[in-house]
mmCIF file as gemmi writes it, N, C-alpha and C atoms, coordinates in Angstrom:
data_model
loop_
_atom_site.group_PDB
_atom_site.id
_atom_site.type_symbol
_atom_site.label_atom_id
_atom_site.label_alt_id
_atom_site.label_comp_id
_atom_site.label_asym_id
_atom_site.label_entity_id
_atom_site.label_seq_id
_atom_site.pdbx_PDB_ins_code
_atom_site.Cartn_x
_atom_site.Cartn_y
_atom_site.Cartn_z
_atom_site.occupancy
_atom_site.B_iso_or_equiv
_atom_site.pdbx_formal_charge
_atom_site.auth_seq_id
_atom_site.auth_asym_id
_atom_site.pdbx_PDB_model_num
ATOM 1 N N . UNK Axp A 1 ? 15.303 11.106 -0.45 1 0 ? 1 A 1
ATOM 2 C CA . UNK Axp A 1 ? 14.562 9.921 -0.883 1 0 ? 1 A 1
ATOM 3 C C . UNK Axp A 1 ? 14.094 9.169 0.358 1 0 ? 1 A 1
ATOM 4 N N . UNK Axp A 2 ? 13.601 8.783 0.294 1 0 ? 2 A 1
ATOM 5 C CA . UNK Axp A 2 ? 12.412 7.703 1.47 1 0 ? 2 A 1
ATOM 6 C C . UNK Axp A 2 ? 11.824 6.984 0.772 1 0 ? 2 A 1
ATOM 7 N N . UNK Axp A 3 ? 11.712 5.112 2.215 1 0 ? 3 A 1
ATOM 8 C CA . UNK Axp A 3 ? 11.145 4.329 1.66 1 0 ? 3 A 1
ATOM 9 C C . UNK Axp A 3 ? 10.276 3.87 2.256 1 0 ? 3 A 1
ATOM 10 N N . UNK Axp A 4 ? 9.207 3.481 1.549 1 0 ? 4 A 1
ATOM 11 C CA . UNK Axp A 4 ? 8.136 3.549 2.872 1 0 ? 4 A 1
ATOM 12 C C . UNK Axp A 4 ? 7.104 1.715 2.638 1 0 ? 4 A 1
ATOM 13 N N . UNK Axp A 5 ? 7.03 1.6 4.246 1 0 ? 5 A 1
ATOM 14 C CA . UNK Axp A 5 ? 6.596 0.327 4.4 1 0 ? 5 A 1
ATOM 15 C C . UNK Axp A 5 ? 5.046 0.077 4.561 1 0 ? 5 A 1
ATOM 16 N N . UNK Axp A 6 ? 4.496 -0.618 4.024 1 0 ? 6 A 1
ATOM 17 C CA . UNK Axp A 6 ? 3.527 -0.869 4.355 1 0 ? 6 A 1
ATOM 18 C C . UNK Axp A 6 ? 2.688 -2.019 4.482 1 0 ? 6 A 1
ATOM 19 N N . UNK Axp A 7 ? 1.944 -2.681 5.591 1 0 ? 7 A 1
ATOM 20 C CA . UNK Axp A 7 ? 1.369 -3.716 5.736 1 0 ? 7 A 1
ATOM 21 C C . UNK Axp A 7 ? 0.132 -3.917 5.865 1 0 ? 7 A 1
ATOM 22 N N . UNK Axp A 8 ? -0.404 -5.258 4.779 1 0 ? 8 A 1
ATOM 23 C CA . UNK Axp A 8 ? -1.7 -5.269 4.964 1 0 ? 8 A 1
ATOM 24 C C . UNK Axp A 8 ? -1.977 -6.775 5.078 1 0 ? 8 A 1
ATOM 25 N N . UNK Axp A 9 ? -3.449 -6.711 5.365 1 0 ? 9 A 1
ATOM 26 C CA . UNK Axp A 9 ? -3.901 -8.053 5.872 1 0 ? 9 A 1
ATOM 27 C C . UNK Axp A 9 ? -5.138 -8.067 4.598 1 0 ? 9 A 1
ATOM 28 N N . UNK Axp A 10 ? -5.332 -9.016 3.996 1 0 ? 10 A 1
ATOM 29 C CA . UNK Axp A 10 ? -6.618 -9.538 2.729 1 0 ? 10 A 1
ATOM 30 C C . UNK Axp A 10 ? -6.782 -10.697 2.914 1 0 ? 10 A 1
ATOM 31 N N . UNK Axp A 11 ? -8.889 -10.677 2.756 1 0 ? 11 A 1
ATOM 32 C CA . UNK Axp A 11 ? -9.347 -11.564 2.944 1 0 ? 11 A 1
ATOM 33 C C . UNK Axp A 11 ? -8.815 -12.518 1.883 1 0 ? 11 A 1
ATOM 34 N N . UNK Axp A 12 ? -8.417 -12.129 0.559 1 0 ? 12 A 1
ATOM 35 C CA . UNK Axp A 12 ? -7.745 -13.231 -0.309 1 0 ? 12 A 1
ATOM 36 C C . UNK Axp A 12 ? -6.733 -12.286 -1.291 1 0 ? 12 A 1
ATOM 37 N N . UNK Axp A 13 ? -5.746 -12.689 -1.373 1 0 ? 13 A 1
ATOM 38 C CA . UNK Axp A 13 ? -4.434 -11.959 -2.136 1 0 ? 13 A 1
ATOM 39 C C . UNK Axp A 13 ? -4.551 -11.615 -3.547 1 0 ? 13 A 1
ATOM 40 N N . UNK Axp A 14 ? -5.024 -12.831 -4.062 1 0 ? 14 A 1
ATOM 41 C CA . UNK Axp A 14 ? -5.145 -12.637 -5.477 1 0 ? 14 A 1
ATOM 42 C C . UNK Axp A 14 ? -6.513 -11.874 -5.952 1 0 ? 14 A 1
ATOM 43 N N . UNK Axp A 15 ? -7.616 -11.974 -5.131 1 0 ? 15 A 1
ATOM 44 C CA . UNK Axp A 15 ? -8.514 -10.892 -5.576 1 0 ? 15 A 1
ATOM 45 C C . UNK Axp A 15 ? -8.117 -9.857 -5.206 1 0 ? 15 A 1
ATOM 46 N N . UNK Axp A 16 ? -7.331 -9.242 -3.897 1 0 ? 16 A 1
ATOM 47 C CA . UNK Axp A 16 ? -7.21 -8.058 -3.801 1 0 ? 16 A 1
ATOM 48 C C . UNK Axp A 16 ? -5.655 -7.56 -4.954 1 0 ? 16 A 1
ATOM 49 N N . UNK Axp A 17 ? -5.046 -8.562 -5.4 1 0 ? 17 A 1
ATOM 50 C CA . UNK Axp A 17 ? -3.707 -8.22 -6.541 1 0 ? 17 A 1
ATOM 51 C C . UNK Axp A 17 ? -4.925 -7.744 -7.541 1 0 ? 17 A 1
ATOM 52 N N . UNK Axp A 18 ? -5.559 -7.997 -7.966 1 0 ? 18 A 1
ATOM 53 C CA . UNK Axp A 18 ? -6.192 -7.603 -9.323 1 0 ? 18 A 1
ATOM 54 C C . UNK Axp A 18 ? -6.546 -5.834 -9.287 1 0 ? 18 A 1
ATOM 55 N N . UNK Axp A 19 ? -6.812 -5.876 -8.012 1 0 ? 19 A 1
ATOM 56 C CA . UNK Axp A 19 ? -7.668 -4.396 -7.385 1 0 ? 19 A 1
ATOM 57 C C . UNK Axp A 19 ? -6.018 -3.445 -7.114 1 0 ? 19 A 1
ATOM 58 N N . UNK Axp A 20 ? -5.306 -3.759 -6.488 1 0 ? 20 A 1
ATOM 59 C CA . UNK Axp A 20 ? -4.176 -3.409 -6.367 1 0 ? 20 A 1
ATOM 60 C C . UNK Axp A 20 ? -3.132 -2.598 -7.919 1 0 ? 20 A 1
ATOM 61 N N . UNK Axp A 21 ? -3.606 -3.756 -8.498 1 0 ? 21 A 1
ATOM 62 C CA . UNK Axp A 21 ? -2.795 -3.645 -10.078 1 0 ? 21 A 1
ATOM 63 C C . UNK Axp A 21 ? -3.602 -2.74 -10.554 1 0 ? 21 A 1
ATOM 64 N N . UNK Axp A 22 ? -4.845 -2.604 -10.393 1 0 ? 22 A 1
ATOM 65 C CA . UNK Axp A 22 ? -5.687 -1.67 -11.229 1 0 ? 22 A 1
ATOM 66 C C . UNK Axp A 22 ? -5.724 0.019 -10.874 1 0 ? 22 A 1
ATOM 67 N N . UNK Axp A 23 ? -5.247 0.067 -9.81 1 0 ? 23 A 1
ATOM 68 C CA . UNK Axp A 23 ? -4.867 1.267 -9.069 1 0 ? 23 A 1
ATOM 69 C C . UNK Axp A 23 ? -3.507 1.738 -9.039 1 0 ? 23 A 1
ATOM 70 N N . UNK Axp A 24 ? -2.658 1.349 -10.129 1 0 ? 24 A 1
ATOM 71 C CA . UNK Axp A 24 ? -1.187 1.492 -9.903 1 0 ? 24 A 1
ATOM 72 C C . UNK Axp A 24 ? -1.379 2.775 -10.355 1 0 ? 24 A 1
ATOM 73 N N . UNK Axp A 25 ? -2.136 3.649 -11.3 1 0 ? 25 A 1
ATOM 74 C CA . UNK Axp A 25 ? -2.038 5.117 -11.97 1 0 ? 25 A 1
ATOM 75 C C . UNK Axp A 25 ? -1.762 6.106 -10.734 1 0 ? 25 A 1
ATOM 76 N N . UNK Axp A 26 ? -2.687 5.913 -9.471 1 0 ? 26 A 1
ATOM 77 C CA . UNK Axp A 26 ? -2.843 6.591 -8.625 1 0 ? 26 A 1
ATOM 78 C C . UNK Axp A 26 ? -1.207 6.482 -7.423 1 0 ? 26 A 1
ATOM 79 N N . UNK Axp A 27 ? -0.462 5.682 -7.521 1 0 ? 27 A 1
ATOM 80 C CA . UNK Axp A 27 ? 0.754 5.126 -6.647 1 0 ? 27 A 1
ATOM 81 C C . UNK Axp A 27 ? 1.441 5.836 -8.296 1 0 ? 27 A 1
ATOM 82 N N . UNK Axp A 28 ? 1.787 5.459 -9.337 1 0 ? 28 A 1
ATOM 83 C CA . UNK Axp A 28 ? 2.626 6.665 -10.054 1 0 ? 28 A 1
ATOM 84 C C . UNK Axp A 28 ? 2.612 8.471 -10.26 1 0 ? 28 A 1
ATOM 85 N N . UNK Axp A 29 ? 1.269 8.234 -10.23 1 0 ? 29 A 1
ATOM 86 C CA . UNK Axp A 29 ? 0.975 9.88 -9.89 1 0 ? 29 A 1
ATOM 87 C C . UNK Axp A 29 ? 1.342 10.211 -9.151 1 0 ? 29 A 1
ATOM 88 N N . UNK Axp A 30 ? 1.592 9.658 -7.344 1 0 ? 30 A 1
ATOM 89 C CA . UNK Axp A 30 ? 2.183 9.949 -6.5 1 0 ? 30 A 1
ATOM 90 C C . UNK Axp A 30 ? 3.87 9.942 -6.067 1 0 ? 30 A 1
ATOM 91 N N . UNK Axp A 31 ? 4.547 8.942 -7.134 1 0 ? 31 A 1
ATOM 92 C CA . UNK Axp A 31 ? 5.589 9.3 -7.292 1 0 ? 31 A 1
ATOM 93 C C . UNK Axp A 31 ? 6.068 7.865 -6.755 1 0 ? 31 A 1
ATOM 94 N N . UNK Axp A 32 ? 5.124 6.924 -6.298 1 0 ? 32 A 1
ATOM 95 C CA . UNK Axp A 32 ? 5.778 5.924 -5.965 1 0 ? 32 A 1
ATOM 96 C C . UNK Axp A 32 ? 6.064 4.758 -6.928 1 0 ? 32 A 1
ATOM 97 N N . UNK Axp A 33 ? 7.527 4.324 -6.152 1 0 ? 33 A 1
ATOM 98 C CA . UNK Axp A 33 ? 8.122 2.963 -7.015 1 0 ? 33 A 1
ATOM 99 C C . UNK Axp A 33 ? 7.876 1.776 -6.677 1 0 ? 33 A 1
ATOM 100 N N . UNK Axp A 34 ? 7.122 0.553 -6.901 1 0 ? 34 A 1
ATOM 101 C CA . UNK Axp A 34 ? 7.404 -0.38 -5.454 1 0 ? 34 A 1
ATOM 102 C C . UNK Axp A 34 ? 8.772 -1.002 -5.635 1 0 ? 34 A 1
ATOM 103 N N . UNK Axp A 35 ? 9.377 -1.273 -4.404 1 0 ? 35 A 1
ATOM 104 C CA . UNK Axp A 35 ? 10.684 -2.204 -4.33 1 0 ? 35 A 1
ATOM 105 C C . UNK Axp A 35 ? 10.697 -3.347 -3.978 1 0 ? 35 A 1
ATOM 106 N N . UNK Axp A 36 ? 9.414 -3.715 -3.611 1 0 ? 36 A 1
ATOM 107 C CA . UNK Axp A 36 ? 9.423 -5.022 -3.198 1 0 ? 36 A 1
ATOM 108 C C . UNK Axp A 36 ? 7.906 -5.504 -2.819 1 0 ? 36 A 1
ATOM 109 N N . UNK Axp A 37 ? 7.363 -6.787 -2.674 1 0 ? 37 A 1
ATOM 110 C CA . UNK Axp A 37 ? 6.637 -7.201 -2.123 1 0 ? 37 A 1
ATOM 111 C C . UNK Axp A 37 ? 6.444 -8.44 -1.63 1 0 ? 37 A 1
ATOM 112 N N . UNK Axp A 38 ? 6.295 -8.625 -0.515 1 0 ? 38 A 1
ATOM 113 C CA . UNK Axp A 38 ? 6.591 -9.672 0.593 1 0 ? 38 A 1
ATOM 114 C C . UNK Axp A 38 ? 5.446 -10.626 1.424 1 0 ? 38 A 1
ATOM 115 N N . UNK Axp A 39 ? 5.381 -11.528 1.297 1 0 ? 39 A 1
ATOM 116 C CA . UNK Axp A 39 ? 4.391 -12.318 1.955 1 0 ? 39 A 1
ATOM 117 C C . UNK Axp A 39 ? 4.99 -12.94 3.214 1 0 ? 39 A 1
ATOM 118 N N . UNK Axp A 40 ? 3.973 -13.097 4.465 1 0 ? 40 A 1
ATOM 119 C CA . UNK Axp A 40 ? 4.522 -13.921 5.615 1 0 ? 40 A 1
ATOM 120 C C . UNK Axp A 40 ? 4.273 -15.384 5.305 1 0 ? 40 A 1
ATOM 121 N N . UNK Axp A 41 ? 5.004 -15.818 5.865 1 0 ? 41 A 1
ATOM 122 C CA . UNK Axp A 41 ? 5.281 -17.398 5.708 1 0 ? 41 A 1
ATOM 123 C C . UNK Axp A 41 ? 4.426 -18.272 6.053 1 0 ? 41 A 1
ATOM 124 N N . UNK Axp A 42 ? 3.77 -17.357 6.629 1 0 ? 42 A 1
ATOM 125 C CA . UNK Axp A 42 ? 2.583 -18.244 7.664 1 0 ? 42 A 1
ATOM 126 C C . UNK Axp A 42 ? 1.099 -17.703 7.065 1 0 ? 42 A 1
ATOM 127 N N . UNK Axp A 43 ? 1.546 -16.922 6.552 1 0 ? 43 A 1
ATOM 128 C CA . UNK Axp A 43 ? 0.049 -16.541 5.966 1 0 ? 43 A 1
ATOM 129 C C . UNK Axp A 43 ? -0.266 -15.672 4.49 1 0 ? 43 A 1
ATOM 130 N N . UNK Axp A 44 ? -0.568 -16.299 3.102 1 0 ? 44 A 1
ATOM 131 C CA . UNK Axp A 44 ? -0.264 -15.465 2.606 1 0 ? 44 A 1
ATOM 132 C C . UNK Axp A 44 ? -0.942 -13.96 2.036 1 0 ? 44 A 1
ATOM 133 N N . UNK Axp A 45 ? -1.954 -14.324 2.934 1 0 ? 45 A 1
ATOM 134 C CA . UNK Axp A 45 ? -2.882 -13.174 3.037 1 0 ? 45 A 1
ATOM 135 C C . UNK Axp A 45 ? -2.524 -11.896 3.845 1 0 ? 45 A 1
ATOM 136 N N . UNK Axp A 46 ? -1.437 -11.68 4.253 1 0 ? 46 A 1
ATOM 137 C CA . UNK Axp A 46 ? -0.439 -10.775 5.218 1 0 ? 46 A 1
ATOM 138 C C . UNK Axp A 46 ? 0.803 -10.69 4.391 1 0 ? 46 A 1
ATOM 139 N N . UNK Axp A 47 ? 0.857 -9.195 4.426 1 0 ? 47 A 1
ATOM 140 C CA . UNK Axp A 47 ? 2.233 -8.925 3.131 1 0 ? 47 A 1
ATOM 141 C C . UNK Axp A 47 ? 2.777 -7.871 3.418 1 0 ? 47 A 1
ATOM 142 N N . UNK Axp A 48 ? 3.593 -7.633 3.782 1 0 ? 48 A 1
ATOM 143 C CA . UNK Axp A 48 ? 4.013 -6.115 3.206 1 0 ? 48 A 1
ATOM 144 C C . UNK Axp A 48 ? 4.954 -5.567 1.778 1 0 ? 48 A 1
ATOM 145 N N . UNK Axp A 49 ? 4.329 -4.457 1.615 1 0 ? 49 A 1
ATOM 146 C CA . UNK Axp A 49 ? 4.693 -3.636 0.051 1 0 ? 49 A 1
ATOM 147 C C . UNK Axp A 49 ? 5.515 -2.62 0.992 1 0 ? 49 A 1
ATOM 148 N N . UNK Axp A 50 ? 6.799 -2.48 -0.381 1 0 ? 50 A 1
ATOM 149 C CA . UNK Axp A 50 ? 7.412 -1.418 0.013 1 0 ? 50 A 1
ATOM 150 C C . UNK Axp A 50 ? 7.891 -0.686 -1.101 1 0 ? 50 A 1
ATOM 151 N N . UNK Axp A 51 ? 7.576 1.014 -0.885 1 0 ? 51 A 1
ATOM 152 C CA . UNK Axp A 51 ? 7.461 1.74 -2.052 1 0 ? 51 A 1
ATOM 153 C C . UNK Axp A 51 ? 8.937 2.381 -1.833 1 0 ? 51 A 1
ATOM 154 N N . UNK Axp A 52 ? 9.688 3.109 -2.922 1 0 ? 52 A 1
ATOM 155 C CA . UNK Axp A 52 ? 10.283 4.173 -2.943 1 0 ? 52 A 1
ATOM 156 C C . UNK Axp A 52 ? 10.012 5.717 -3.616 1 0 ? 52 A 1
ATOM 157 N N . UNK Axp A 53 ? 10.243 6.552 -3.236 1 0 ? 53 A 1
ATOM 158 C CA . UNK Axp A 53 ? 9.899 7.937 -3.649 1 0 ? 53 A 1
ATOM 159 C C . UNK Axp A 53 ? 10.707 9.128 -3.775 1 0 ? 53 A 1
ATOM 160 N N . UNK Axp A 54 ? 10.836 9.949 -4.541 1 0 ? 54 A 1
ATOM 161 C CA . UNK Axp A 54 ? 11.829 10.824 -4.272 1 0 ? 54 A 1
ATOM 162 C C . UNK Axp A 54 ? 11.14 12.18 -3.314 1 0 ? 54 A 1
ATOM 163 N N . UNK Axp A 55 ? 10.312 11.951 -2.7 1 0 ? 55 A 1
ATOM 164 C CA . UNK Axp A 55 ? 9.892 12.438 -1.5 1 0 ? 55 A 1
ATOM 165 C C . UNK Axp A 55 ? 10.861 12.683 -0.128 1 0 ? 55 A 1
ATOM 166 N N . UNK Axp A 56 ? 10.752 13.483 0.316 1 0 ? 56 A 1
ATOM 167 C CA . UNK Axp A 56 ? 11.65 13.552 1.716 1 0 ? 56 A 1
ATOM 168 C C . UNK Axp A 56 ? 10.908 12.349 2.537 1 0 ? 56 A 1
ATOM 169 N N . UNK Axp A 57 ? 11.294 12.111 3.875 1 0 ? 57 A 1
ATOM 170 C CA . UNK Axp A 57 ? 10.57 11.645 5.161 1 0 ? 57 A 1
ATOM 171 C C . UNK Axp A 57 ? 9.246 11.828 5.162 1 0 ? 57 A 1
ATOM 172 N N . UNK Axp A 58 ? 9.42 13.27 5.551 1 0 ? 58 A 1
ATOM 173 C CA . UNK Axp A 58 ? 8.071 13.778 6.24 1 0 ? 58 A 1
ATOM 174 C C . UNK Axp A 58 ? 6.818 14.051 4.985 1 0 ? 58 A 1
ATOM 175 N N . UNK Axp A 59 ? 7.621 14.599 3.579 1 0 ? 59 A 1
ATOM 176 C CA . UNK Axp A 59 ? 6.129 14.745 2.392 1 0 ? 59 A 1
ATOM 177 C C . UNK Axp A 59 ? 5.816 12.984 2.216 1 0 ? 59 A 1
ATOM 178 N N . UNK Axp A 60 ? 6.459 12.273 2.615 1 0 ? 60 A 1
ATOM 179 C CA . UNK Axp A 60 ? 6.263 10.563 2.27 1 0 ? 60 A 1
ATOM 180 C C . UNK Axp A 60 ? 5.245 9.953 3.253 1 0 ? 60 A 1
ATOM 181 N N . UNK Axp A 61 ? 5.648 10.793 4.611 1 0 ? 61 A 1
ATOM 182 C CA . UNK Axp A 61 ? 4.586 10.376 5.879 1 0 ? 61 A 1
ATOM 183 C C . UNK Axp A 61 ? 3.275 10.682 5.361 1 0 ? 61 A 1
ATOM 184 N N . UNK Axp A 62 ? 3.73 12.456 5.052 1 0 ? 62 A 1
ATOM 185 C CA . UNK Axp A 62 ? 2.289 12.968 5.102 1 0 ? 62 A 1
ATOM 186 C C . UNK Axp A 62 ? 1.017 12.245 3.642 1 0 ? 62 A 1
ATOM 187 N N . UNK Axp A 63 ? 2.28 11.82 2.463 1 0 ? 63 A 1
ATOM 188 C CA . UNK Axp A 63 ? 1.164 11.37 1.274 1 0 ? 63 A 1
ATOM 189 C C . UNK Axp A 63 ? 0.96 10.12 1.649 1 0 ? 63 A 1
ATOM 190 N N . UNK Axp A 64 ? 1.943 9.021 2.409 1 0 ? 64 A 1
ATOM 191 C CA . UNK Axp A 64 ? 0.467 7.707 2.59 1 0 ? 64 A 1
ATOM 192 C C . UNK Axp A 64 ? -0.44 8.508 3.388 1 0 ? 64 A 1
ATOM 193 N N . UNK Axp A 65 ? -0.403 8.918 4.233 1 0 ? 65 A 1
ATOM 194 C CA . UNK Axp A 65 ? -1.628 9.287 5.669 1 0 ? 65 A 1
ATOM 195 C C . UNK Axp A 65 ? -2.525 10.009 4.361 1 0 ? 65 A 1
ATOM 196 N N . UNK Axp A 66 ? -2.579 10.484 3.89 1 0 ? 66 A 1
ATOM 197 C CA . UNK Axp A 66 ? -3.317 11.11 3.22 1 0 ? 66 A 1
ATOM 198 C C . UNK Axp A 66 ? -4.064 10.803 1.8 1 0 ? 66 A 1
ATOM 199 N N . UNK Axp A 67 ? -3.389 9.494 1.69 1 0 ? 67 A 1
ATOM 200 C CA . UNK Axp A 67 ? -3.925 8.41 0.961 1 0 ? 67 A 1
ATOM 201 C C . UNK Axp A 67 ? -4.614 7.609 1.493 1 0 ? 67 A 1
ATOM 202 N N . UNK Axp A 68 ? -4.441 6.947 2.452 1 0 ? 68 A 1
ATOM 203 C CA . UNK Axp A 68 ? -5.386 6.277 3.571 1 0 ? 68 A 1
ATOM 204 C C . UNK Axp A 68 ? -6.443 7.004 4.095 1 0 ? 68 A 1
ATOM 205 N N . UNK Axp A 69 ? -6.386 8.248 4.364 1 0 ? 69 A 1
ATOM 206 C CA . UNK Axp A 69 ? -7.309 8.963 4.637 1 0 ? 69 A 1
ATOM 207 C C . UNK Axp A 69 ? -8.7 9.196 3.569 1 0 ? 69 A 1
ATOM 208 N N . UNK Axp A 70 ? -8.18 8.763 2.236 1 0 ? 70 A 1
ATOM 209 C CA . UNK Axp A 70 ? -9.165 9.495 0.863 1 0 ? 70 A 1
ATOM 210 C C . UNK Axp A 70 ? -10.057 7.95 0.954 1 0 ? 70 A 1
ATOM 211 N N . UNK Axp A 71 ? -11.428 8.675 1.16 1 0 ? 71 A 1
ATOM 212 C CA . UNK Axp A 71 ? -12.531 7.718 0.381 1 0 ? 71 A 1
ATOM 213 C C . UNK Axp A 71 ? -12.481 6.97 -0.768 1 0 ? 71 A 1
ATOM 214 N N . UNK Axp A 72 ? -12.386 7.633 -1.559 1 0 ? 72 A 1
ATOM 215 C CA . UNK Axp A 72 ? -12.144 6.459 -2.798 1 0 ? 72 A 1
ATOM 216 C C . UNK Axp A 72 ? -11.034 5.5 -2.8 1 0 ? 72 A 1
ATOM 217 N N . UNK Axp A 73 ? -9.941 6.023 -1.839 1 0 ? 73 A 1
ATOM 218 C CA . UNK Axp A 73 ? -9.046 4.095 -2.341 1 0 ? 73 A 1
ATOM 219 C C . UNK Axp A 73 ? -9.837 3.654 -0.933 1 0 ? 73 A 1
ATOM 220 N N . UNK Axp A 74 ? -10.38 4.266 0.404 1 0 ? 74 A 1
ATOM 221 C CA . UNK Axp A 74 ? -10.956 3.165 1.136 1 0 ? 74 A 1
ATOM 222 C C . UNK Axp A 74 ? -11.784 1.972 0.944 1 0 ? 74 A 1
ATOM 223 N N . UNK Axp A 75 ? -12.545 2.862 -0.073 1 0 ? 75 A 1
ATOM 224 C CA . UNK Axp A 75 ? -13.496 2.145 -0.789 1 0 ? 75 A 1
ATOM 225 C C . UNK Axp A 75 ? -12.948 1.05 -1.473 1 0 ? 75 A 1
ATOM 226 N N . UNK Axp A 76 ? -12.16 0.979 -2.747 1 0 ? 76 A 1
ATOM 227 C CA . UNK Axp A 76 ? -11.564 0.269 -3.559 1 0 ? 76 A 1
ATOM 228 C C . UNK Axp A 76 ? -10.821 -0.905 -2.642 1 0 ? 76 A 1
ATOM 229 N N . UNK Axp A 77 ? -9.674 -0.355 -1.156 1 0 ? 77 A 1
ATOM 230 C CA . UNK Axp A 77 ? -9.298 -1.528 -0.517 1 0 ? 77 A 1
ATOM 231 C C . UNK Axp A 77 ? -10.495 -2.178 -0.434 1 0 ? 77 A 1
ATOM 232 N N . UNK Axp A 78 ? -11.148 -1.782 0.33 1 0 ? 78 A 1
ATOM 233 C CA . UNK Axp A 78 ? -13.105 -2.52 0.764 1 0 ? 78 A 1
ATOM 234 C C . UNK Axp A 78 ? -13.254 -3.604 0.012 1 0 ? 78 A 1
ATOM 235 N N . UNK Axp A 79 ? -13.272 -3.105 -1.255 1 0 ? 79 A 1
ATOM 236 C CA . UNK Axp A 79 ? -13.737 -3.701 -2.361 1 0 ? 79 A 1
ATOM 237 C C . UNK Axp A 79 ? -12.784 -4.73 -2.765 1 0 ? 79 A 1
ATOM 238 N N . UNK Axp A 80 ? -11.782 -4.357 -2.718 1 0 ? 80 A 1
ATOM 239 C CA . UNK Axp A 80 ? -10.672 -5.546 -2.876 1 0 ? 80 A 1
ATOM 240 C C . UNK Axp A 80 ? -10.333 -6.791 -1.63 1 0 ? 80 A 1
ATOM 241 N N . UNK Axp A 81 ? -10.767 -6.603 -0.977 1 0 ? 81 A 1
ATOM 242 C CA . UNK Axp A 81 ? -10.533 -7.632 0.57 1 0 ? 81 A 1
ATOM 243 C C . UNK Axp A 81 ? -9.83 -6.869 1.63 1 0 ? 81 A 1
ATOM 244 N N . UNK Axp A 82 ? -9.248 -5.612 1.852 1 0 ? 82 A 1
ATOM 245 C CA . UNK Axp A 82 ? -8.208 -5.568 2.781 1 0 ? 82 A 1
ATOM 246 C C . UNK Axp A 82 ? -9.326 -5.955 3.611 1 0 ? 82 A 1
ATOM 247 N N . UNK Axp A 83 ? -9.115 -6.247 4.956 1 0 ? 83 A 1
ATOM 248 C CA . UNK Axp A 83 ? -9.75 -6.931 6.122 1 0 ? 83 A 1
ATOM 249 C C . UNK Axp A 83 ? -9.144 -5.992 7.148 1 0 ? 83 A 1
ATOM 250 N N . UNK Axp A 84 ? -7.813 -5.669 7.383 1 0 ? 84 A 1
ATOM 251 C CA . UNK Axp A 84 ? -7.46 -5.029 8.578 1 0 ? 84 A 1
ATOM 252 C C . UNK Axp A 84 ? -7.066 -3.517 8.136 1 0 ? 84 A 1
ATOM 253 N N . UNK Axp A 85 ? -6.846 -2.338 8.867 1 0 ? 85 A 1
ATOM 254 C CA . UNK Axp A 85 ? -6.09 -0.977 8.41 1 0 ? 85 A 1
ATOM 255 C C . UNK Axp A 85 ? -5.351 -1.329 8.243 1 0 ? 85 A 1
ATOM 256 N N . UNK Axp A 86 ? -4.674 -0.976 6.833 1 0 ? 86 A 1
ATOM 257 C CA . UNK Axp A 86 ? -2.549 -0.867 6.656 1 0 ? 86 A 1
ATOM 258 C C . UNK Axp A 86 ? -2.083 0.163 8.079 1 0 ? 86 A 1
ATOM 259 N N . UNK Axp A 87 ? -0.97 -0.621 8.28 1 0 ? 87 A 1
ATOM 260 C CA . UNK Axp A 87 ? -0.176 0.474 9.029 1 0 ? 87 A 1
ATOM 261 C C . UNK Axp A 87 ? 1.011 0.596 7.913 1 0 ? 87 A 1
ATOM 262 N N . UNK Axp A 88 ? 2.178 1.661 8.51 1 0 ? 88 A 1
ATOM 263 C CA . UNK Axp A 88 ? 3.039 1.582 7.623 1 0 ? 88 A 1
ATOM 264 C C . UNK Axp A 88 ? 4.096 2.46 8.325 1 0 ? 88 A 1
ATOM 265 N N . UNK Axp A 89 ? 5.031 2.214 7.911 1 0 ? 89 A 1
ATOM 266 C CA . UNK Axp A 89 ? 6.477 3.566 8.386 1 0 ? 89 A 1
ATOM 267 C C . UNK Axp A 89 ? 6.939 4.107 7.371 1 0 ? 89 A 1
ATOM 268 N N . UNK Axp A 90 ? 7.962 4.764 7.381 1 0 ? 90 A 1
ATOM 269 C CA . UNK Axp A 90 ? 8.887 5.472 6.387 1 0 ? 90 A 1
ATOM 270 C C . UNK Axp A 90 ? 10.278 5.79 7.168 1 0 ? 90 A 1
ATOM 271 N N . UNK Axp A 91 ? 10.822 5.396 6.089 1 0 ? 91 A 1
ATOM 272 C CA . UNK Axp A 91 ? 12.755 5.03 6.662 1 0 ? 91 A 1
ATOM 273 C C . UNK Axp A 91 ? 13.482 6.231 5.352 1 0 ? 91 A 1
């Protein structure tokens, strides 16, 4: 099992939550759970989500990178506000 982190920056939270929520089919298809989601204190347009999966490490590395990589959710973040690339780890 692996859990994997990820951080993003949006031009506004609640338009990009709507876009987020509407894309959850594609994060269950993939097997992910979220466990949490976190806003900085200082900004609440900066958050990190954190998923769980019954994925190893490395199939967990390789399906965000390879989710980030696909045109259509680039598009959809686009469309939703992200403003900066997610980065992310896996523990």
């Amino acid at each position: 099992m692996a859990r994997i982190f990820l951080t993003h920056k949006v031009r506004d939270y609640d338009e990009w939550r709507g876009g987020y929520d509407a894309d959850r089919e594609r994060r269950e298809a993939a097997g992910l759970i979220e466990a949490g989601h976190f806003h900085s204190a200082n900004d609440r347009n900066s958050f990190l989500i954190v998923w769980d999966t019954e994925a190893s490490i490395d199939e967990a590395t390789g399906m965000v990178t390879g989710m980030l990589a696909d045109e259509g959710l680039a598009k959809l973040m686009e469309e939703a506000g992200v403003v900066e690339k997610p980065e992310f780890w896996v523990a």
